[in-house]
C-alpha positions as CSV (number, residue, x, y, z in Angstrom):
1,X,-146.7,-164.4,160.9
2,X,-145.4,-167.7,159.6
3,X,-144.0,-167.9,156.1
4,X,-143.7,-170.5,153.7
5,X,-141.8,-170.9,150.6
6,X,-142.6,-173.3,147.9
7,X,-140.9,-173.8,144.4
8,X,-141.8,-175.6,141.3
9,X,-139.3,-178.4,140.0
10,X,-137.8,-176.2,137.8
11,X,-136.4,-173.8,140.5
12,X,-134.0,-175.2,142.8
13,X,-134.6,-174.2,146.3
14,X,-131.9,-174.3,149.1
15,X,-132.3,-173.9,153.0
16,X,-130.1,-170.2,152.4
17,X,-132.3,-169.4,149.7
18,X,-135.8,-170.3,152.3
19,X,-133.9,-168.3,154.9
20,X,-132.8,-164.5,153.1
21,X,-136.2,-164.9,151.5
22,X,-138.3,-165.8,155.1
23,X,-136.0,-162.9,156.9
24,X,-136.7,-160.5,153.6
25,X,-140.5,-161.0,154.2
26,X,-140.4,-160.7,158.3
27,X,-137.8,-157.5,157.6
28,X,-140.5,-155.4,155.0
29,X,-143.7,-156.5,156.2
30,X,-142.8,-156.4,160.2
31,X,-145.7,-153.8,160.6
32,X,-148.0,-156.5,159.6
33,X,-147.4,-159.2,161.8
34,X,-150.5,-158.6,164.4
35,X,-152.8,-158.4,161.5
36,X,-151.6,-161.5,158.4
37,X,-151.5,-164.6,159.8
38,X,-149.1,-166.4,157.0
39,X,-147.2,-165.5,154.2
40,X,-147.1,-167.8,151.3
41,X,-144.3,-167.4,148.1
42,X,-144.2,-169.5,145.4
43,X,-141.3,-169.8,142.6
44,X,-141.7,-171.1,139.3
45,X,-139.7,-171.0,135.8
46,X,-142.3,-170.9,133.0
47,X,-140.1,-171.7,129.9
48,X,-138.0,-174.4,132.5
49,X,-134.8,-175.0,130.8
50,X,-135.8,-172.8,127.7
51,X,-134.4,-169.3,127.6
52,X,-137.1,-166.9,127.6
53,X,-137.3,-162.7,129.3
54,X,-139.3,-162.5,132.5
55,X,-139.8,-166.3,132.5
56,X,-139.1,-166.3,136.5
57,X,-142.5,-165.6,138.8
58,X,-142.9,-164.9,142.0
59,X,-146.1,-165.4,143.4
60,X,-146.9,-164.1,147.1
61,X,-150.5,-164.7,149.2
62,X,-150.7,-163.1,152.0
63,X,-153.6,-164.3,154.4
64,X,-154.6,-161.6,156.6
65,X,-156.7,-162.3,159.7
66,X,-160.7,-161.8,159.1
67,X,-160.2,-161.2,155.2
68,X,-159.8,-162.8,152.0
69,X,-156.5,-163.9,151.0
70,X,-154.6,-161.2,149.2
71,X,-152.2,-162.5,145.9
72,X,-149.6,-160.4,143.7
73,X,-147.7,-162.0,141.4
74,X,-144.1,-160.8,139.4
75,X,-142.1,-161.9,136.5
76,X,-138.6,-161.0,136.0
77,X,-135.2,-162.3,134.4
78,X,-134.6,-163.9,137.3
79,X,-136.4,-165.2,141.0
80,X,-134.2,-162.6,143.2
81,X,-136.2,-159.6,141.0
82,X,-139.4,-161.0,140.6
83,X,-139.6,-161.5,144.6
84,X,-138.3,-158.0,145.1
85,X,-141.0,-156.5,142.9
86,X,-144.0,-159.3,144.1
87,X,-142.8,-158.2,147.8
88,X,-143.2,-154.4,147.2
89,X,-146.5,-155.2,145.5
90,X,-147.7,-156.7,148.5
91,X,-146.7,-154.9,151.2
92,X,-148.2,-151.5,148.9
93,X,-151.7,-154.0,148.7
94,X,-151.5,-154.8,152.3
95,X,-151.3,-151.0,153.0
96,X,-154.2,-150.5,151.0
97,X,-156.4,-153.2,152.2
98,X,-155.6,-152.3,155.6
99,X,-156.2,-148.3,155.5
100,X,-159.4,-149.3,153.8
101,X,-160.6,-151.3,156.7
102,X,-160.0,-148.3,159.1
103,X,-162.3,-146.1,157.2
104,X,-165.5,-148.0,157.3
């Protein structure tokens, strides 16, 4: 499973930063390494340099093998919690999606 991590220019990125965030990812969804091919997150600041609540989003795509592409998205105060919340929503999507598949 190869993942990528992309920010806007409002949200500095760091090679640290890439690296918790890669091993966060490979850590919580190991189960679905055989079955997603690539993991794709994607930071962004709405308001920029504005103060605003929840203005930090995290958007993950996951891209499973044989199936559509699978996005959840996650605002918070700031990127750590919105890509804690967008990574439990994707690993609790990829667990559906999946479980569906087995019973057809």
């Amino acid at each position: 499973m190869k993942v990528q991590i992309n920010t806007d220019k409002n949200v500095e990125g760091s090679e640290r930063l890439d690296a918790y965030f890669s091993s966060e990812i490979q850590r919580v969804l190991s189960r679905f390494d055989d079955k997603v091919t690539r993991i794709e997150v994607h930071f962004g600041d709405e308001n920029s340099a504005k103060f605003g609540l929840h203005d930090k989003r995290c958007l993950i795509e996951a891209r499973p093998a044989n199936m559509q592409p699978i996005a959840v998205t996650e605002y918070a105060e700031t990127i750590e919690k919105a890509f804690n919340g967008a990574l439990d929503k994707i690993k609790k999507t990829l667990s559906t999606a999946f479980e569906k598949q087995k019973v057809y």
